[in-house]
C-alpha positions in Angstrom: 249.1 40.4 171.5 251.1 43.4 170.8 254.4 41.7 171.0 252.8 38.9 168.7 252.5 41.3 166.0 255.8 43.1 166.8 257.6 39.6 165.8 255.9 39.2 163.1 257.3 42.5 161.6 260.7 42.6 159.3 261.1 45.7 159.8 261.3 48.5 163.0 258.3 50.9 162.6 258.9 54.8 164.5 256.8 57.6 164.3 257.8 60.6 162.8 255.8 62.9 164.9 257.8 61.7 167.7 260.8 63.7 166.1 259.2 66.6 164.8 256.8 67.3 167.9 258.2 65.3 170.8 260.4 66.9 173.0 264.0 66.3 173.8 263.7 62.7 175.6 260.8 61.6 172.6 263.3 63.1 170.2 266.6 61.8 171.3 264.6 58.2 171.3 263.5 58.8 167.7 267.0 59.5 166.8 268.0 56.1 168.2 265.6 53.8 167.1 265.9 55.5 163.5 269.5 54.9 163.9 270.0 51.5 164.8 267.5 50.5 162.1 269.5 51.9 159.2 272.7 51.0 160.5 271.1 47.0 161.7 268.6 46.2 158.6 268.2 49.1 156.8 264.3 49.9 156.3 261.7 51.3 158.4 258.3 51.6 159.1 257.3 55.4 159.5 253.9 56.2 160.3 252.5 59.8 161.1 254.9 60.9 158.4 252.7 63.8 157.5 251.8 62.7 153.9 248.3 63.2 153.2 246.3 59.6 152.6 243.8 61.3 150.2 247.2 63.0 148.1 248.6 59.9 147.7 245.4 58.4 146.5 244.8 61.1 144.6 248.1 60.8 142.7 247.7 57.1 142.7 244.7 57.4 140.4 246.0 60.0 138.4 249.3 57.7 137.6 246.9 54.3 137.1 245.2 56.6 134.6 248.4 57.4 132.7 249.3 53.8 132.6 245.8 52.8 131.2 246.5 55.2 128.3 247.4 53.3 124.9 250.8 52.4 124.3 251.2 54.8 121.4 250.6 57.8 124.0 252.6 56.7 126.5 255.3 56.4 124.8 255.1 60.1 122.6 256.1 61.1 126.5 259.0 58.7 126.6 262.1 61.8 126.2 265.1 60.4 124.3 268.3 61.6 125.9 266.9 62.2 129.9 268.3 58.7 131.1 264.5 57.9 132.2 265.0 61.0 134.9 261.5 63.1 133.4 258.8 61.3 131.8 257.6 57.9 131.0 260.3 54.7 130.6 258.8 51.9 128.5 258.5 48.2 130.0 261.6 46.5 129.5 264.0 49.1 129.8 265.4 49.4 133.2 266.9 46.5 134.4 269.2 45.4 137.6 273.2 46.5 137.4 274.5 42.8 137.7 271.9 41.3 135.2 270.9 42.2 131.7 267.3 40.6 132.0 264.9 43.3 131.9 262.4 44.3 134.9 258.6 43.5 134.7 257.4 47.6 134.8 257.2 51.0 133.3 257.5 54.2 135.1 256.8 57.7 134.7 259.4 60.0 136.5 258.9 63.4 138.1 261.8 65.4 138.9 262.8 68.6 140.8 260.8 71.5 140.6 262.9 75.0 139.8 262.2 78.1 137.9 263.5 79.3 134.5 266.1 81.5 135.9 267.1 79.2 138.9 270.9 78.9 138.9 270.7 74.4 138.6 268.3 74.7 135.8 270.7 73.7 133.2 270.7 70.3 135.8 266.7 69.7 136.1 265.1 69.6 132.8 261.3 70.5 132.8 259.0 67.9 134.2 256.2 66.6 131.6 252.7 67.6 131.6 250.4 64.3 130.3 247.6 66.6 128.5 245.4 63.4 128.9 245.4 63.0 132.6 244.7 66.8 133.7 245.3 66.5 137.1 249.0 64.3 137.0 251.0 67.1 136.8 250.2 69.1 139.7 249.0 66.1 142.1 252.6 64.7 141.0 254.2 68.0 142.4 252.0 68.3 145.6 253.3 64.7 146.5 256.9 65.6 145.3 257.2 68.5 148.0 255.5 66.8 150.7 258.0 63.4 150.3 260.5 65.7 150.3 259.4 67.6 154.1 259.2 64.5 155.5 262.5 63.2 153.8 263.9 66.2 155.1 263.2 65.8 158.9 264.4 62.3 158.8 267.7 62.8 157.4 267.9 65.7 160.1 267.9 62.6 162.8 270.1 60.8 160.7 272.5 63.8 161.3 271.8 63.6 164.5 272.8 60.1 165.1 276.1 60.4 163.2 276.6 63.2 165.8 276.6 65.8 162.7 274.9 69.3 163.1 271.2 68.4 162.6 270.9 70.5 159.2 273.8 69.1 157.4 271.8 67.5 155.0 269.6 70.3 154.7 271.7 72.9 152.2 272.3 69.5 149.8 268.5 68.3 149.8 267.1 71.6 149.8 266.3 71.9 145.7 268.1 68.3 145.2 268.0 65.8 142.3 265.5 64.0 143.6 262.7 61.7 141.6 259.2 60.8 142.5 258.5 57.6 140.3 254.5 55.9 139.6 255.6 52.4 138.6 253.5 50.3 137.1 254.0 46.1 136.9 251.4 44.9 134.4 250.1 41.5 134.3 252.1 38.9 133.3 250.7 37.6 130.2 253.2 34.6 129.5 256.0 32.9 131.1 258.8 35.6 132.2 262.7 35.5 131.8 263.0 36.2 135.3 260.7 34.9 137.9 260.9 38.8 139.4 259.4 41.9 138.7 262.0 44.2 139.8 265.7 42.2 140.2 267.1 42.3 143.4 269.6 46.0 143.5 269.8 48.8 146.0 268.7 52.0 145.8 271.1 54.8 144.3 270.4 57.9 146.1 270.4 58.9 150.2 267.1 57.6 151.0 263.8 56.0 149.3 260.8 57.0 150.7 258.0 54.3 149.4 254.1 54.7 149.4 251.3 53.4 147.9 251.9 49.9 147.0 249.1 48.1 145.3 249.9 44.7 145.7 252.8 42.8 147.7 256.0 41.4 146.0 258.8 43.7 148.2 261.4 41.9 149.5 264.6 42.3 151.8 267.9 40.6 151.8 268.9 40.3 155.5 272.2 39.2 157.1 271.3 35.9 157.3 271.2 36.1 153.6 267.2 35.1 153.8 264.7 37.2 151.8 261.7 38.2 153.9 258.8 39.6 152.9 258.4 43.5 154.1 254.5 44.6 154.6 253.5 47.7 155.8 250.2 48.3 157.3 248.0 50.7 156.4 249.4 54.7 155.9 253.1 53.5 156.9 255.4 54.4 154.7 258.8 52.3 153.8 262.1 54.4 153.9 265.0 52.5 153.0 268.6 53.3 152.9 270.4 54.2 149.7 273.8 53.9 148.5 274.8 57.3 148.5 273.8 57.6 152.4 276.0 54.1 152.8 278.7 55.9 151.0 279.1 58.5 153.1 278.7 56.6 155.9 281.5 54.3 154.8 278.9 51.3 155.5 277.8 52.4 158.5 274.5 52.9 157.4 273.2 49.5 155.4 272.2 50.2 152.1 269.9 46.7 151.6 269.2 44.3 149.0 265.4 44.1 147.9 263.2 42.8 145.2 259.7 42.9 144.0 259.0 39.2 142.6 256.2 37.9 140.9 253.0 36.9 142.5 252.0 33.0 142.4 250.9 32.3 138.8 247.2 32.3 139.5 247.4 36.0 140.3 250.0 37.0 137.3 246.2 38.8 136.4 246.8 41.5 138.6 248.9 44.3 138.2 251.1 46.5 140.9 251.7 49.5 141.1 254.0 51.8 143.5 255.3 54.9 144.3 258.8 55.7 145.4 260.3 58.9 146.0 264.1 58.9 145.6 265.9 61.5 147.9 268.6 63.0 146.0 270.9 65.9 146.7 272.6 68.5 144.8 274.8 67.0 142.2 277.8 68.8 143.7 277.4 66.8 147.1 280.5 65.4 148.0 280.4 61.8 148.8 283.7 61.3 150.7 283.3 58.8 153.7 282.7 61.0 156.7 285.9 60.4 158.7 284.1 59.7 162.1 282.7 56.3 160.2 286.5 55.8 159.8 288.6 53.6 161.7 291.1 50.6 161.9 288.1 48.7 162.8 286.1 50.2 159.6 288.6 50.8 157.3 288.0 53.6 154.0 286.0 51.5 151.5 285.2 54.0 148.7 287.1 56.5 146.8 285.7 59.8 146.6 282.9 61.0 144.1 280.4 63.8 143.8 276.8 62.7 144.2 276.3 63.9 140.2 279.3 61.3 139.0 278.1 58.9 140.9 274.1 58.8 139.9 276.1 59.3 136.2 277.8 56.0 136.7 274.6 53.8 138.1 272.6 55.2 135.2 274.9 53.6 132.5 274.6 50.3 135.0 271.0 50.3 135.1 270.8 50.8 131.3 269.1 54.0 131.5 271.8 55.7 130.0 274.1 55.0 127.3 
């Protein structure tokens, strides 16, 4: 039965625990398995990630809240001149880099979390308060920190399996650019441009760490070029690999295609929502191919840039900024 379900997957699932609290054999496995996924498909199942199920739901109400407001309200938190990266992006702005057919949501972004006098300040503007949903704000920072623990202890395997000192991630991700997003796909009220909610793209940053999907719709590329449907059970997280990670990897590491595409057209009714959390590090990260990832075999296939240009230059893609 067990292997029954196992086939059935698109995706590897590990548990995180395994790493954190295992000892060397359990962690060395970890380290493996996590590897070979990134490197072979891309995304992974994590369970036991330490997120808190009644946090997430918490914040999951709090956002469907928000997005319930009238548009009028939503919108006096939409902040011209942030590229989307604090606050609420109205429906129909964000759209995929290769096409100029807007995607089927809004979002409301929360960003890093630093004090007045911290030295990247200038870099992280201040995150937005909604006045009408009290409890946003602070359940929005509470899941912010704790995507970015268990972020954190997954890219120290990831270090690990590219035979890197386990905290070499840690000084760039440590008070990184990263964004929690609540995204919200509401019904579909009339025949759409695009027969997809979110366009197929892949992610910018090092890792996505996905929770709290409402309804199903995410999809993977694989290397057969087939688009399979990925479904994770109950308190698994997704964690996909971003560009930035395949970047520095110089492909090693498989930054995948997905899309989130419309339900059949007796459910257009229902709305989704999810929540991502983009792992980001420090603007001043260099993202030079690592030269172990090197070789006549794997020749150089990107030019250098900082993490900061290079989040710059997807922006404009994405049409987020101008």
């Amino acid at each position: 039965m067990e292997e029954t379900l196992q086939a059935k997957r698109t995706i590897p699932v590990v548990s995180l625990t395994q790493f954190t609290e295992g000892n060397t054999e359990d962690r060395k496995l970890f380290v493996d398995k996590l590897g070979h996924a990134f490197h072979t498909v891309g995304f992974v199942g994590v369970n036991n990630h330490g997120i808190s199920k009644q946090l997430v739901e918490e914040f999951y109400a709090s956002a469907k809240d928000f997005f319930s407001l009238p548009i009028d309200t939503k919108r006096s938190y939409e902040i011209t001149g942030l590229g989307g990266q604090r606050g609420y992006t109205s429906f129909g702005k964000e759209h995929a880099k290769h096409s100029n057919v807007p995607d089927l949501k809004e979002f409301f972004q929360i960003g890093q979390f630093v004090t007045s006098d911290h030295p990247l300040k200038a870099e992280y503007p201040d995150n937005i308060n909604v006045n009408e949903i009290p409890t946003f704000y602070q359940k929005g920072k509470e899941l912010f920190q704790a995507f970015e623990k268990s972020g954190g202890a997954l890219l120290r395997a990831i270090a690990l399996h590219l035979e890197l000192d386990e905290t070499y991630f840690e000084g760039w991700i440590n008070e990184g650019n990263s964004i929690l997003r609540a995204i919200h796909y509401p019904p579909i009220t009339e025949e759409p441009e695009s027969a997809l909610r979110s366009e197929q793209h892949e992610d910018i940053n090092l890792i996505t760490l996905l929770v709290g999907a409402s309804a199903g719709g995410l999809q993977l590329l694989n290397t057969k070029n087939e688009w399979l449907d990925v479904t994770p059970e109950e308190d698994e997280i997704v964690i996909n690999v971003g560009d930035m990670l395949q970047r520095l990897t110089n492909n090693y590491l498989k930054s995948t295609t997905h899309r989130v595409v419309n339900p059949p057209k007796q459910f257009w009714h229902v709305p989704r929502m999810s929540i991502p959390f983009f792992l980001h590090p420090k603007s001043r990260m260099d993202l030079t191919c690592l030269d172990k990832c090197v070789s006549e075999e794997n020749p150089l296939a990107y030019q250098s840039i900082t993490a900061g240009e290079y989040l710059d230059e997807r922006l404009r893609e994405i049409g987020l900024k101008k």
